[in-house]
ZAVEX-773843 format. One record per residue (C-alpha): x, y, z; residue in three letters. Coordinates in steps of 0.05 Angstrom, whole numbers, padded with zeros to 5 digits, always signed. Layout:
N
XYZala/...
***
This chain:
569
+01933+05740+02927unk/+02014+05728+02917unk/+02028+05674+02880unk/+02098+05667+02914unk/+02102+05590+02930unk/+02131+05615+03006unk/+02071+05646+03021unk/+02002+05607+03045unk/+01928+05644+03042unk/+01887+05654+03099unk/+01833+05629+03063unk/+01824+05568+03012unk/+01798+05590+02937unk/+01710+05602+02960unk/+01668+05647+02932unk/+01676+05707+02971unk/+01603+05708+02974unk/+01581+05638+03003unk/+01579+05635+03073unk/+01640+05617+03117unk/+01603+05614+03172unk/+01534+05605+03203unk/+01528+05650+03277unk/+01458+05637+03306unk/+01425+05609+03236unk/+01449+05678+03204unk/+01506+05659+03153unk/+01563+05706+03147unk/+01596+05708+03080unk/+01676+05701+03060unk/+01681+05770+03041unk/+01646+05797+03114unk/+01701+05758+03146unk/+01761+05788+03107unk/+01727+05850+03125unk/+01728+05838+03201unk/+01807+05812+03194unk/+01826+05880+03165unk/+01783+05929+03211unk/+01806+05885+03283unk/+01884+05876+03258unk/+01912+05955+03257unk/+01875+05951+03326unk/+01921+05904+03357unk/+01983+05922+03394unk/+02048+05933+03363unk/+02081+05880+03407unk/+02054+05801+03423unk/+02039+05753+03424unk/+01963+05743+03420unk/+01929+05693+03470unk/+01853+05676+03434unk/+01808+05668+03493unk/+01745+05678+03439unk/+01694+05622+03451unk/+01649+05641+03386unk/+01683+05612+03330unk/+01676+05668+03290unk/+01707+05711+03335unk/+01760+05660+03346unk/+01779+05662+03267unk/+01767+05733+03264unk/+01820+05745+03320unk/+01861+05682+03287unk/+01866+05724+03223unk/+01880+05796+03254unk/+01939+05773+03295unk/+01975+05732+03229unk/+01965+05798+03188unk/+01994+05836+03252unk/+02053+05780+03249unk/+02036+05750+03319unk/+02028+05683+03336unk/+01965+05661+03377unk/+01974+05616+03445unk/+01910+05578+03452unk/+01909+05559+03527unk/+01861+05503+03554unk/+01825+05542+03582unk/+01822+05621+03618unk/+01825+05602+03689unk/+01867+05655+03732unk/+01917+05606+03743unk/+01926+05590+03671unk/+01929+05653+03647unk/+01985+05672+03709unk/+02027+05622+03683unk/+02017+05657+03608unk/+02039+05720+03640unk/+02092+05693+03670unk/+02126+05660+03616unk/+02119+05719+03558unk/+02122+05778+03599unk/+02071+05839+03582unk/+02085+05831+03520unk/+02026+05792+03515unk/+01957+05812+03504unk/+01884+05777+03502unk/+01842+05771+03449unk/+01756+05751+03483unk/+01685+05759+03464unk/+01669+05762+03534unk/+01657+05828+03565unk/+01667+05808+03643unk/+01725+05753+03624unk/+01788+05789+03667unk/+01852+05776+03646unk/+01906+05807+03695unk/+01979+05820+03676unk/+01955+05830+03591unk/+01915+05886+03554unk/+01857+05858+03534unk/+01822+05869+03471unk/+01748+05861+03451unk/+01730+05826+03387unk/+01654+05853+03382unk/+01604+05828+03336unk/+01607+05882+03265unk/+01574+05839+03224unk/+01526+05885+03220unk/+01575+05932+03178unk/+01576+05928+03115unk/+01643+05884+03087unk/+01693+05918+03040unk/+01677+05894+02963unk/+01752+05905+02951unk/+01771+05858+03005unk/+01827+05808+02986unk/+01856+05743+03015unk/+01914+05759+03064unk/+01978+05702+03042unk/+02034+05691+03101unk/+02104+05671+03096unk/+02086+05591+03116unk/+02149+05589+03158unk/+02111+05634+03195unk/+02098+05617+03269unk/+02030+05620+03273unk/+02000+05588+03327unk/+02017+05555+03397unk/+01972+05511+03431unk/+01977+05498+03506unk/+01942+05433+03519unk/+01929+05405+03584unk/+01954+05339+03566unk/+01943+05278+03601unk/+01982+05297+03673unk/+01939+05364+03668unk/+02001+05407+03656unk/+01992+05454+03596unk/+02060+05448+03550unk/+02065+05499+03489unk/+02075+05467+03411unk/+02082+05508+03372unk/+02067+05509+03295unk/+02074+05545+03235unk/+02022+05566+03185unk/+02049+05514+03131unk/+02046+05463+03170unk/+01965+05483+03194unk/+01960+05495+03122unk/+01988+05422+03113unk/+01943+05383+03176unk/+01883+05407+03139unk/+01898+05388+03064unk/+01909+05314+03085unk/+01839+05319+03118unk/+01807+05347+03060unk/+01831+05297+03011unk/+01808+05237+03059unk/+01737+05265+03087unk/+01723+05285+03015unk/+01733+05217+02991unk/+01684+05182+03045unk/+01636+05224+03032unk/+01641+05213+02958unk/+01644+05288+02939unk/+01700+05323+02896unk/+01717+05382+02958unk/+01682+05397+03018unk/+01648+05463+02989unk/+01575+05469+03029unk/+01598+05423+03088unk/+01577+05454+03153unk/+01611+05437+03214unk/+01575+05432+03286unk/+01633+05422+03338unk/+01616+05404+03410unk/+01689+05420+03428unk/+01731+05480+03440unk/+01764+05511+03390unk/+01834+05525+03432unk/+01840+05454+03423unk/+01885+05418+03377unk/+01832+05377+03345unk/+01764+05426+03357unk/+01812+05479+03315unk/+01844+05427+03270unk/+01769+05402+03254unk/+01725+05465+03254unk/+01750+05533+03242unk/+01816+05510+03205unk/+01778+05463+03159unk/+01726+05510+03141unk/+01789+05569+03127unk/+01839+05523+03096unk/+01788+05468+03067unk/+01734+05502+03042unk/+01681+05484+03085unk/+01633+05527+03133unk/+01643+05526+03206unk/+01570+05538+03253unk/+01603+05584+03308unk/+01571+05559+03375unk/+01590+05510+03424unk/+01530+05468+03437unk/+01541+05418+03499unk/+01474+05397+03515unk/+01443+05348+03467unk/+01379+05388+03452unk/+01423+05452+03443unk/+01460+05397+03397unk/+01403+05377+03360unk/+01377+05440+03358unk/+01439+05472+03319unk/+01451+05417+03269unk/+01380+05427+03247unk/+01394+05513+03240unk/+01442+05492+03184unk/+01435+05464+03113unk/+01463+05404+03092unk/+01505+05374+03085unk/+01528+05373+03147unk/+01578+05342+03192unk/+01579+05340+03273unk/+01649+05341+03306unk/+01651+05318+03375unk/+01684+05267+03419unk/+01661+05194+03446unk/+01634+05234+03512unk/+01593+05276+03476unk/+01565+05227+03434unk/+01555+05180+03484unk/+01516+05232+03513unk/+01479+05256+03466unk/+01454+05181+03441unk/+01425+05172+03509unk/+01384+05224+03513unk/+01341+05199+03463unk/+01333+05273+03436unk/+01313+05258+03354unk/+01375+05276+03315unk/+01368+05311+03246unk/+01402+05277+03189unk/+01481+05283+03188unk/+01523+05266+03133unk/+01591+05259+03164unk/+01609+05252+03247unk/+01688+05269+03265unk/+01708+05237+03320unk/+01768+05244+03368unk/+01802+05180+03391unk/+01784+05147+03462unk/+01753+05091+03490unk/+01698+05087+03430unk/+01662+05028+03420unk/+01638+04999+03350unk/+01563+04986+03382unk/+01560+05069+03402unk/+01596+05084+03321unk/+01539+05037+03299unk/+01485+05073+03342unk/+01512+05135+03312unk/+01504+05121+03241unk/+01436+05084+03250unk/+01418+05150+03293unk/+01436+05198+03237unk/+01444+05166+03179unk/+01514+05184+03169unk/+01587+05159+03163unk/+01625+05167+03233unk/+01703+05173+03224unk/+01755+05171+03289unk/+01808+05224+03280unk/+01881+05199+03313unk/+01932+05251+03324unk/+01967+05289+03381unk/+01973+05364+03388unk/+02051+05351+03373unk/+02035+05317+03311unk/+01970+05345+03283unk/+01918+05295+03266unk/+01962+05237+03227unk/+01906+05177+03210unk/+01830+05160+03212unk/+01794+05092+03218unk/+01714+05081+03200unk/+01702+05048+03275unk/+01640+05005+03241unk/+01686+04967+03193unk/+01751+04961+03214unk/+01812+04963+03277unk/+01857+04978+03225unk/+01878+05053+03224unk/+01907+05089+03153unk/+01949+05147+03154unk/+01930+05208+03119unk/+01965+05235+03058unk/+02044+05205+03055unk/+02050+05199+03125unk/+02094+05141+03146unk/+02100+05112+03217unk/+02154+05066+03246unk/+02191+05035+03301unk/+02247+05046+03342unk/+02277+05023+03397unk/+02262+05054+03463unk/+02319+05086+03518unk/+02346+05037+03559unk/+02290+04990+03584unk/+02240+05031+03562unk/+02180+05002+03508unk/+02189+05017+03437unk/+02174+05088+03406unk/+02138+05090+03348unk/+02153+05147+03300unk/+02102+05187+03250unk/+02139+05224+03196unk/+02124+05259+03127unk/+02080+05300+03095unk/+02062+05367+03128unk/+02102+05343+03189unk/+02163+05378+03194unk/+02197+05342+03232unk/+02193+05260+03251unk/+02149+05255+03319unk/+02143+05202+03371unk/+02070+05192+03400unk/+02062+05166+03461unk/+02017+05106+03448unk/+02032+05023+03440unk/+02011+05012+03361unk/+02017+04943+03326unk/+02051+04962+03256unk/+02015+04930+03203unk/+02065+04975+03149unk/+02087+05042+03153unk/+02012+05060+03131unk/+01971+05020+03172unk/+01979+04999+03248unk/+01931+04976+03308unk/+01927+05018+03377unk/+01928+04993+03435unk/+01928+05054+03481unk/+01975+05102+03510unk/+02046+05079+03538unk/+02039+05102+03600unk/+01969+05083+03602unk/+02004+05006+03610unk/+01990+04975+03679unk/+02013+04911+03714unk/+01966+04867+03761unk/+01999+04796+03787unk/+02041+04800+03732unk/+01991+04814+03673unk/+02001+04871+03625unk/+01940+04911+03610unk/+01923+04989+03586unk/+01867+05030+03629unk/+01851+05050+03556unk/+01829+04978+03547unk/+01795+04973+03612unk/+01760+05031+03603unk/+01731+05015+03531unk/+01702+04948+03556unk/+01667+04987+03624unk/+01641+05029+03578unk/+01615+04973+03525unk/+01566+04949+03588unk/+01498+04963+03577unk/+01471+05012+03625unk/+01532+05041+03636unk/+01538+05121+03618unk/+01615+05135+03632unk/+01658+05102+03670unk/+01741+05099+03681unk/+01778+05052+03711unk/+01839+05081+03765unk/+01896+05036+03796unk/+01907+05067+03863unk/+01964+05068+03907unk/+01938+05023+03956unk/+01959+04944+03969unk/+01903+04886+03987unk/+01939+04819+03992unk/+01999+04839+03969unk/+01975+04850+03897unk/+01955+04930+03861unk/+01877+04922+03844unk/+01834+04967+03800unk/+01785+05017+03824unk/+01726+05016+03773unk/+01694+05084+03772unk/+01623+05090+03748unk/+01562+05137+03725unk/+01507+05078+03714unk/+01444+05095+03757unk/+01409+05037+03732unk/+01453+04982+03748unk/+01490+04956+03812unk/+01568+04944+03828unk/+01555+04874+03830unk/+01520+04870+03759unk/+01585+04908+03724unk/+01631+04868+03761unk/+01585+04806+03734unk/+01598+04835+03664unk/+01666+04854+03672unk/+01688+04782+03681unk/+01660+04767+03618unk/+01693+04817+03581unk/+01769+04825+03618unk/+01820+04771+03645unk/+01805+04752+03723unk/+01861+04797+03756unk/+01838+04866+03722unk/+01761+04853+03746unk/+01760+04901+03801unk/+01733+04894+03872unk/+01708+04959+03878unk/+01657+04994+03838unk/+01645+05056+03858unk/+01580+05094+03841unk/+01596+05167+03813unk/+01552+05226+03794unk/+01598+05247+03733unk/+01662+05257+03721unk/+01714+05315+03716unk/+01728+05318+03637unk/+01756+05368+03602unk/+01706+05403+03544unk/+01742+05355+03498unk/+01721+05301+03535unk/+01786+05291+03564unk/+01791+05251+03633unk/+01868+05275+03651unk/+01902+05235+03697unk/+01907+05291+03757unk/+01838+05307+03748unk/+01823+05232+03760unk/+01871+05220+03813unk/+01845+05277+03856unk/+01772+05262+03838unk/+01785+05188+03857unk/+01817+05213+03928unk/+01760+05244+03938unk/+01707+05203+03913unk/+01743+05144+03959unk/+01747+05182+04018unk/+01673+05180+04023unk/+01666+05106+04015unk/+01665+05061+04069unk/+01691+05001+04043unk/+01747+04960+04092unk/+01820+04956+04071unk/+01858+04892+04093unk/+01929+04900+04091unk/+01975+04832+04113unk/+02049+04845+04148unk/+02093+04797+04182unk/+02122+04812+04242unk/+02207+04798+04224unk/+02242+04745+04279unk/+02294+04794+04293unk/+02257+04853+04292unk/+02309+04896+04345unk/+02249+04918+04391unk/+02248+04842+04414unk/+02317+04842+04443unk/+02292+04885+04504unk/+02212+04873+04504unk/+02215+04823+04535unk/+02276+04770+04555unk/+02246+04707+04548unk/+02179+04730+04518unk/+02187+04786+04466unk/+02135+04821+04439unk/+02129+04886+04391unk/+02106+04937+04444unk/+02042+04975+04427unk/+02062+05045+04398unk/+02109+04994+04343unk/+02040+04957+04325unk/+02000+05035+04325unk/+02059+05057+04284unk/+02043+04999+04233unk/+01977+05010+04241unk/+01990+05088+04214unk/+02041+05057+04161unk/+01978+05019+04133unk/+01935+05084+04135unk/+01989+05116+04091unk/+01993+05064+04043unk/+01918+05081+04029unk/+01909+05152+03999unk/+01836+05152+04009unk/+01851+05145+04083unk/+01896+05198+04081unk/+01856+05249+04045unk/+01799+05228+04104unk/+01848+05234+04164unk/+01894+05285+04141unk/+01967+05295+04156unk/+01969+05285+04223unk/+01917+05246+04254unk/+01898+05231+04320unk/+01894+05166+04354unk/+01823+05174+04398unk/+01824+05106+04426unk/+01860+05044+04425unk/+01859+04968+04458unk/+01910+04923+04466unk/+01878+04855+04478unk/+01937+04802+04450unk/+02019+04799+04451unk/+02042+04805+04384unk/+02108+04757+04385unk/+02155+04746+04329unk/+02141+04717+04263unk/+02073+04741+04276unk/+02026+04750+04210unk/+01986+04817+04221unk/+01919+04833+04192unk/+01909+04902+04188unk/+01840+04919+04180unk/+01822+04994+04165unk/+01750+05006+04174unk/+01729+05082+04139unk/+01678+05105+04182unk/+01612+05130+04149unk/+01577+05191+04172unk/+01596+05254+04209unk/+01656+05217+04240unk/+01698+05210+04190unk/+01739+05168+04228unk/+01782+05105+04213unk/+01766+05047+04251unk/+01819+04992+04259unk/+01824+04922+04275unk/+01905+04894+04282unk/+01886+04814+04282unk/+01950+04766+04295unk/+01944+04703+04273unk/+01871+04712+04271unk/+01871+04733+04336unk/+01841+04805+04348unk/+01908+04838+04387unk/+01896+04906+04379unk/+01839+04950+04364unk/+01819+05027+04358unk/+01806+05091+04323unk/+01848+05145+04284unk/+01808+05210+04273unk/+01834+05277+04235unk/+01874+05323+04281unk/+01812+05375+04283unk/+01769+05329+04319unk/+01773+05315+04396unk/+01782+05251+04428unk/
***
């Protein structure tokens, strides 16, 4: 190993004996691995990058550690969805080439190569620890991030190198032991991810800790791993998972440590996790731009404390905009906003209150979804839920569309305990009744995924949507309909009636583009000054039609149906 201060190891200082890894309750020692880099890395091509598809985590560092020594950076995409990887191939070129454990995984545009399981050959005795320049650029990860969008950050291997020596020094501490040497990881989240590769692979390579190479999702396959490996042990996850994974009241083996990422986690589901397994649970706060920068024990305190020198401040936003707030030191090499709303207790320490543009505004009070969505998901009886603020307008005011997977309980009953917990004007008036939710394998809820699952989800629900217009005194139409007695001819009230619809995107995702008016009544003048009541009825069943009332000053004037363009009057 070079002792040049410019170079990094692939590995931390282990005995190249001890396992690195567990695949399948079968450990697989340091010095197999080493052998694996150095067969799979004259393999690769000449030219890169590398884009690590690998689900097995050993395969994963394997392929990790072949394209360094081959001086390619891996781009860890969200996931290996056609469209994804088109996007991949678009950007690099064919240049690029795909490293997968999975024999019928097809990745058009790139050569693909095979990382297959040799750890049945024998490793090489003489094997040594590979060291990298650190200014190295080593990896790139492609998150979705919250709009669903995948944006590329990249990093270098000093500052990986870096992220995971500020973990070390803190999870070693909590768990009272001088290194993390024997800890095995179970991780219920992908490795391509900035926090399942921050907190698994990297901090069993760089920390000196094992990593257990599955992905178990459900909670017996959950339970069922962390009992195949010795303590201790430590379970990395997400609040979904765990969430999850408490309800199923599947017996847990003991667990020394649980890593968790940051979202809408309670204290009462922390508590139930440590009086579940008997260990310590720690929330992980980071960003894929900034690595993970702080941790908080959720059982004891609000209060969040950066790791190693990092130091956060704040600065003034552009123009109108809210204040930024600013992580910098350390491994980071270069100061990075975050996109959250933090209360700065010092440049240590802060509070956070949720994402900035998680912030909403309802009759003039300022709330985050963040901090509707961690008191829905506080209620008793309720298994996931997320609030959504939709487009639509009922009495002139925005309202909150509370999204639920709670079997046992109704809408009325969360509503009841939503007014306990949440100021009257973010209670909302719908509840809507879900199966589950599109989340990511991190957990992640992204804010196209809910917006089009919301459309949808809405489209089937029948509830009425009152919208409330006022016909203007000098509304031109009046000067020729009629002199004397003006009134807003017909196809003006159907036009508002189709402004209303469009206001609504449920109604729009029912009725499509260009709907078709199938009947319609006109039964009062509408004069000027009028207040309108538009009432849009969704219709249930194989209609799928939108009823519609036009009431002016609570008299019924108009009323009908719109139905999508495919259907005949």
């Amino acid at each position: 190993m070079t002792t040049d201060p410019h170079f990094l190891p692939l590995l931390a200082d282990r005995d190249p004996d001890a396992p690195l890894a567990w695949r399948a309750g079968v450990p697989v020692s340091t010095r197999q691995f080493l052998a694996d880099v150095a067969r799979f890395a004259p393999v690769l091509p000449a030219e890169g990058p590398a884009v690590n598809l690998c689900v097995d985590r050993y395969a994963f560092a394997v392929s990790l550690g072949a394209a360094l020594m081959r001086g390619h950076a891996s781009l860890l995409p969200p996931d290996a969805r056609p469209d994804t990887l088109a996007r991949l191939v678009e950007s690099h070129g064919t240049r690029l080439f795909a490293l997968t454990d999975d024999t019928k995984l097809q990745t058009p545009g790139m050569q693909r190569v095979l990382i297959e399981d040799r750890s049945s050959l024998e490793g090489d005795a003489s094997a040594t620890v590979p060291a990298f320049d650190g200014a190295m650029h080593a990896a790139s990860l492609l998150t979705s991030g919250s709009t669903g969008a995948p944006q590329p950050h990249a990093k270098t291997w000093r500052t990986l190198v870096g992220d995971v020596a500020v973990a070390v020094e803190r999870l070693s501490r909590v768990l009272g032991r001088p290194s993390l040497e024997g800890l095995t990881l179970v991780a219920t989240v992908p490795v391509q991810h900035s926090y399942g590769l921050e907190s698994s692979v990297l901090l069993a390579m760089l920390g000196g800790a094992i990593f257990e190479s599955g992905r178990p999702f459900f909670p017996a396959d959950v339970a069922q791993t962390l009992a195949s490996v010795p303590r201790p042990r430590a379970l990395v996850t997400t609040p979904f998972h765990l969430k999850t994974l408490l309800l199923s009241g599947i017996e847990l083996p003991p667990v020394d440590l649980i890593l968790s990422a940051t979202a809408p986690l309670s204290p009462q589901l922390a508590l139930q996790a440590e009086q579940a397994t008997g260990g310590v649970l720690l929330e992980i706060y980071g960003s894929t731009e900034s690595g993970q920068v702080a941790t908080r024990r959720t059982t004891e305190s609000e209060i969040w404390e950066n790791f190693g020198q990092i130091r956060v401040r704040a600065e003034p936003g552009e123009g109108d905009g809210p204040e930024r707030f600013i992580f910098e030191g350390d491994f980071l090499p270069e100061p990075t906003p975050l996109a959250d709303v933090l209360e700065l207790l010092d440049h240590r320490r802060f509070r956070l209150f949720g994402r900035a543009n998680d912030l909403i505004h309802v009759a003039g009070r300022r709330s985050s979804l963040a901090h509707l969505n961690y008191h829905l998901n506080s209620i008793p009886g309720v298994d996931d839920g997320a609030f959504w603020l939709p487009d639509e307008v009922a009495d002139g005011v925005v309202r909150p569309v509370a999204f639920v997977v709670a079997p046992t309980l109704t809408s009325g009953a969360i509503i009841a305990a939503l007014r306990q917990r949440l100021e009257a004007v973010f209670v909302p008036r719908r509840v809507v009744q879900v199966k589950s939710f599109p989340r990511e394998g991190t957990g992640k809820l992204t804010v196209r995924a809910l917006r089009e699952f919301a459309l949808a989800q809405l489209a089937e629900d029948d509830t009425p949507v009152k919208i409330v217009h006022t016909v203007p005194t000098d509304h031109p139409s009046f000067a020729g309909h009629f002199p004397g007695q003006p009134l807003l001819p017909g196809a003006l009230v159907l036009a508002e009636v189709m402004e209303a619809i469009r206001r609504v995107p449920a109604l729009v995702a029912r009725l499509g583009a260009s709907p078709t008016l199938a009947a319609a009544k006109f039964l009062a003048p509408v004069r000027p000054g009028s207040t309108l009541s538009i009432e849009l009825h969704p219709e249930a069943g194989a209609g799928r039609g939108v009823r519609f009332d036009v009431r002016c000053d609570g008299v019924v004037a108009v009323t009908g149906r719109w139905t999508a363009v495919q259907e005949s009057a």
